[in-house]
C-alpha positions as CSV (number, residue, x, y, z in Angstrom):
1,X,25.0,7.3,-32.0
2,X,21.5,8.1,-30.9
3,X,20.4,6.0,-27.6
4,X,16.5,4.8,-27.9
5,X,14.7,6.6,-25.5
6,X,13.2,4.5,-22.3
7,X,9.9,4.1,-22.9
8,X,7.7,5.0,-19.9
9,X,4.4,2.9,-19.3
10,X,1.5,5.7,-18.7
11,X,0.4,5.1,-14.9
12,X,-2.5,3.6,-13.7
13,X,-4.7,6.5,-11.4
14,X,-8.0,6.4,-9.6
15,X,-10.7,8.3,-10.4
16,X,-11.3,11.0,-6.8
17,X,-14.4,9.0,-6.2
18,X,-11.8,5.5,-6.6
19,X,-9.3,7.2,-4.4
20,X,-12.1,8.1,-1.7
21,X,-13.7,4.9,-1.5
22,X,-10.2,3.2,-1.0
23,X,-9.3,5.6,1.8
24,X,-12.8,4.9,3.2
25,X,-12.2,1.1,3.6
26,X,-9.0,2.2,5.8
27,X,-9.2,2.9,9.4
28,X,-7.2,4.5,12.2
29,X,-3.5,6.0,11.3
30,X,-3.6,4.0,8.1
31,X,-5.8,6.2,7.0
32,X,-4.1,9.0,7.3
33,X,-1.1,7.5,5.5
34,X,-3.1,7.5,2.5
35,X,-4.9,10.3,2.9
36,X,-1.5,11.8,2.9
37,X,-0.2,9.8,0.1
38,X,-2.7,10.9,-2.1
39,X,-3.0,14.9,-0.9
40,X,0.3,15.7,-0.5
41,X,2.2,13.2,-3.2
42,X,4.2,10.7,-0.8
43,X,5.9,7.9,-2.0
44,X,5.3,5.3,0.6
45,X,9.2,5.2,1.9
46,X,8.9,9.0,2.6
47,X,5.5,9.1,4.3
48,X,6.9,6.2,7.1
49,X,10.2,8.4,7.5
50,X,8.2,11.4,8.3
51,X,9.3,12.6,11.4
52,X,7.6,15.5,14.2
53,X,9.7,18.5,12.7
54,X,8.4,17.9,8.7
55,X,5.2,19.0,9.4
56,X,4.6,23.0,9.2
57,X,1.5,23.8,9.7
58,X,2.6,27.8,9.6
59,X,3.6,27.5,6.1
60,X,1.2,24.5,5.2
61,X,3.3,22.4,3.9
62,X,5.3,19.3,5.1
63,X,9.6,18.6,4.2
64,X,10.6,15.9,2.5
65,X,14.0,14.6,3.4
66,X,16.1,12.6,1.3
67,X,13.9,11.3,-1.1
68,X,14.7,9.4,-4.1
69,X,17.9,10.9,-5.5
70,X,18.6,12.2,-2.5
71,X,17.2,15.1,-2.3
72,X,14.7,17.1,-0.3
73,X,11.9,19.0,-1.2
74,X,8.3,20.7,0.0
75,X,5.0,19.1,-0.9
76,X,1.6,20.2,0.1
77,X,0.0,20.0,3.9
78,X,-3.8,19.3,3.1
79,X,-5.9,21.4,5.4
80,X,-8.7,19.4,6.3
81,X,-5.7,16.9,7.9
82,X,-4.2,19.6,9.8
83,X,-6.1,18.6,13.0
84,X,-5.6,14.8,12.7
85,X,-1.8,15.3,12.1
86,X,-2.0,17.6,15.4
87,X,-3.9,14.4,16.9
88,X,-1.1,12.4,15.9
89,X,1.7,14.0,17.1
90,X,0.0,14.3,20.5
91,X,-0.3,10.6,20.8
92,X,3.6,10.3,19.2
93,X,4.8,12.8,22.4
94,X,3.0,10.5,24.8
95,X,4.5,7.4,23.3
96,X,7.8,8.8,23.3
97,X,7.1,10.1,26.9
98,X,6.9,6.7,27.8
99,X,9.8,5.5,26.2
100,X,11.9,7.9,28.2
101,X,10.4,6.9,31.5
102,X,10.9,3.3,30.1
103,X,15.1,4.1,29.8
104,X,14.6,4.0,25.6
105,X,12.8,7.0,23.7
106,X,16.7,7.5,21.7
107,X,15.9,7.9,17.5
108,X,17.6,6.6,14.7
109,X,19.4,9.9,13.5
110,X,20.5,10.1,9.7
111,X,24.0,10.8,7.6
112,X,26.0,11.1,11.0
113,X,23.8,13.5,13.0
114,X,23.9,11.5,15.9
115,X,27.8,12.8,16.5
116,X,27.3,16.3,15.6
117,X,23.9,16.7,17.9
118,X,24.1,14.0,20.5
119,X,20.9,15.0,22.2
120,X,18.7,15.5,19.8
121,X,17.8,12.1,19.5
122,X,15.5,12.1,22.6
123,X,13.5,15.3,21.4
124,X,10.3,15.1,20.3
125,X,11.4,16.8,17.0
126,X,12.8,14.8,16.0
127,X,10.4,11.2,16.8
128,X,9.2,9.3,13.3
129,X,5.1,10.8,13.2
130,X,4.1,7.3,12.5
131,X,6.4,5.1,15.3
132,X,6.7,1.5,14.8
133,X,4.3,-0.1,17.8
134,X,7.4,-1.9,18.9
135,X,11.1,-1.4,20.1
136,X,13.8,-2.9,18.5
137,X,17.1,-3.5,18.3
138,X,18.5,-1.5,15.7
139,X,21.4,-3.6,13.7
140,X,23.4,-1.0,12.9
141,X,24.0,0.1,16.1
142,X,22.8,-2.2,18.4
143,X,20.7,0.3,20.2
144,X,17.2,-0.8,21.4
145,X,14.8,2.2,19.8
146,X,11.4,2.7,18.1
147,X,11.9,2.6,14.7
148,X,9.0,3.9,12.2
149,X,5.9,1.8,11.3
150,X,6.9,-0.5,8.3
151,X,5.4,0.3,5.2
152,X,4.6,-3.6,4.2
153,X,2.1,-3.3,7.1
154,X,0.7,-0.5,5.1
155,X,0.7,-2.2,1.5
156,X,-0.8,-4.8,2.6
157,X,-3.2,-2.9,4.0
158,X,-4.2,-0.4,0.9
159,X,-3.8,-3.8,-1.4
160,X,-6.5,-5.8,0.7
161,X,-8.6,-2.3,0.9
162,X,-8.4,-1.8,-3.2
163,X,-9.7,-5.0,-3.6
164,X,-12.7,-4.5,-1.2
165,X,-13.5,-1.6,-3.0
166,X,-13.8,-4.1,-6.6
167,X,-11.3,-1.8,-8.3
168,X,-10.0,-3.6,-11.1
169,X,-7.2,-2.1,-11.9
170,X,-3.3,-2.8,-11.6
171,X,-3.5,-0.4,-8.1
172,X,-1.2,-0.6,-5.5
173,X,-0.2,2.3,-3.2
174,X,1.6,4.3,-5.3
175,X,-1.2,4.8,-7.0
176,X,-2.2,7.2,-5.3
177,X,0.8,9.5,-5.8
178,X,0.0,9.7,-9.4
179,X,-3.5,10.1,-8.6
180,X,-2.5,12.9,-7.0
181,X,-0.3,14.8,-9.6
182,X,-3.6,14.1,-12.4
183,X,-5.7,15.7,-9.7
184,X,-3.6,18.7,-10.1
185,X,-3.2,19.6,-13.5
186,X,-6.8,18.5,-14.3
187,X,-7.2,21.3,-11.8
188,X,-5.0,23.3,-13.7
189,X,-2.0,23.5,-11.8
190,X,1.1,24.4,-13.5
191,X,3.1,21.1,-14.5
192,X,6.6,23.0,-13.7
193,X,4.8,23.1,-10.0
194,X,3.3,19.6,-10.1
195,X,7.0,18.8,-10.8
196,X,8.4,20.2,-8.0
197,X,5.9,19.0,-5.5
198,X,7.0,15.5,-6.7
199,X,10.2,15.8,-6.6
200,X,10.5,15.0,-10.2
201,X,14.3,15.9,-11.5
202,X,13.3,16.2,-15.2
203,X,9.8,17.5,-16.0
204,X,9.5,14.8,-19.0
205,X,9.0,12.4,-16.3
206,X,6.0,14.6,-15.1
207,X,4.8,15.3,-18.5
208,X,4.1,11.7,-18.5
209,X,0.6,12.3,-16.6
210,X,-0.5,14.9,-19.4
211,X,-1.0,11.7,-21.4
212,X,-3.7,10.1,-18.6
213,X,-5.5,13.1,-18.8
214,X,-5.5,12.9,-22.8
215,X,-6.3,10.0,-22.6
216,X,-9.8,10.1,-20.7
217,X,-10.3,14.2,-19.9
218,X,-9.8,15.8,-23.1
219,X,-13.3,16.1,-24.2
220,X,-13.3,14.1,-27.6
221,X,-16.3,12.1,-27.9
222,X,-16.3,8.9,-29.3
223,X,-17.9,8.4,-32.8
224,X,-20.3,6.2,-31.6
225,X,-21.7,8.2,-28.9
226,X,-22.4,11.3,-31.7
């Protein structure tokens, strides 16, 4: 027997000129969240868990651990925000500095890496790039530690900053991740590469952005406009 297929709602994307005047109503880090979720492809959960040692500016690209599925993967290090990331981990070493004069400045360390590397915590490598601006008990320890900002501060934020901007569309933050993969194959990139920089499993689930750009980009022009 033949299972119906799940249908998939075509996703909602800024135009560049929507994305820009949405980042441009943001100030501060929060800015660069977005700027990040929209250049490099970041779903808002692995953008806050970014930590120091993702970003390689070498290779231009940042590491994206355990993303949805599980899995990791590479995405793309905009160029024009190599110098504010550099910025920002400056001002995350001093912060952590502190912390370890302060007796804290210990990381939550994932899937049991805590026992295998117990000082690796206190490096700077390891320190989430966007810290919380508090420290906090961590329940599942009970360690007192500076966790990573949380990303309702920053929905909230982008929500309050699309509607500013008179956008009326069903936008939240996320849209800027598919604005991001349109971007790209209206570029011209290849979708089997717009794929992997999403961390997409099956590339159906990308191919679903060929239909945006069908939809408005293909260069049919309406009868009444002949």
């Amino acid at each position: 027997m033949c299972l119906p297929r799940k249908h998939r709602n075509i996703p909602t994307v800024f135009t560049h000129q929507e994305a820009m005047q949405v980042i441009g109503l943001i100030k501060g880090d929060y800015q660069l969240m977005v700027k990040l979720m929209y250049g490099s492809g970041l779903r808002i959960s692995e953008l806050t868990r970014l930590r120091v040692k993702d970003i390689d500016f070498g290779m231009k690209q940042i590491i994206v651990r355990d993303g949805k599925g599980g899995k990791d993967r590479i995405t793309l290090l905009p160029e024009s925000l190599s110098q504010v990331i550099k910025n920002r981990i400056e001002s995350t070493r001093l912060l952590h500095k502190k912390d370890l004069n302060d007796g804290y400045g210990e990381v939550y360390m994932p899937n049991a890496l805590e026992r295998k590397y117990p000082f690796a915590a206190k490096e700077l490598s390891w320190q989430y790039l966007f810290p919380s601006h508090l420290i906090s008990r961590d329940p599942r320890s009970g360690k007192f530690r500076r966790h990573h900002i949380n990303k309702s501060t920053l929905t909230r934020i982008v929500t309050r900053a699309i509607r500013h901007a008179g956008i009326n569309k069903k936008a939240s933050s996320h849209t800027f991740r598919h604005t991001f993969a349109t971007q790209l194959l209206i570029k011209g990139s290849d979708i089997r590469t717009v794929q992997q920089l999403l961390g997409h499993s099956d590339v159906s689930t990308t191919e679903i952005y060929t239909h945006v750009i069908k939809q408005g980009n293909a260069g049919v022009k309406s009868p009444i406009d002949f």
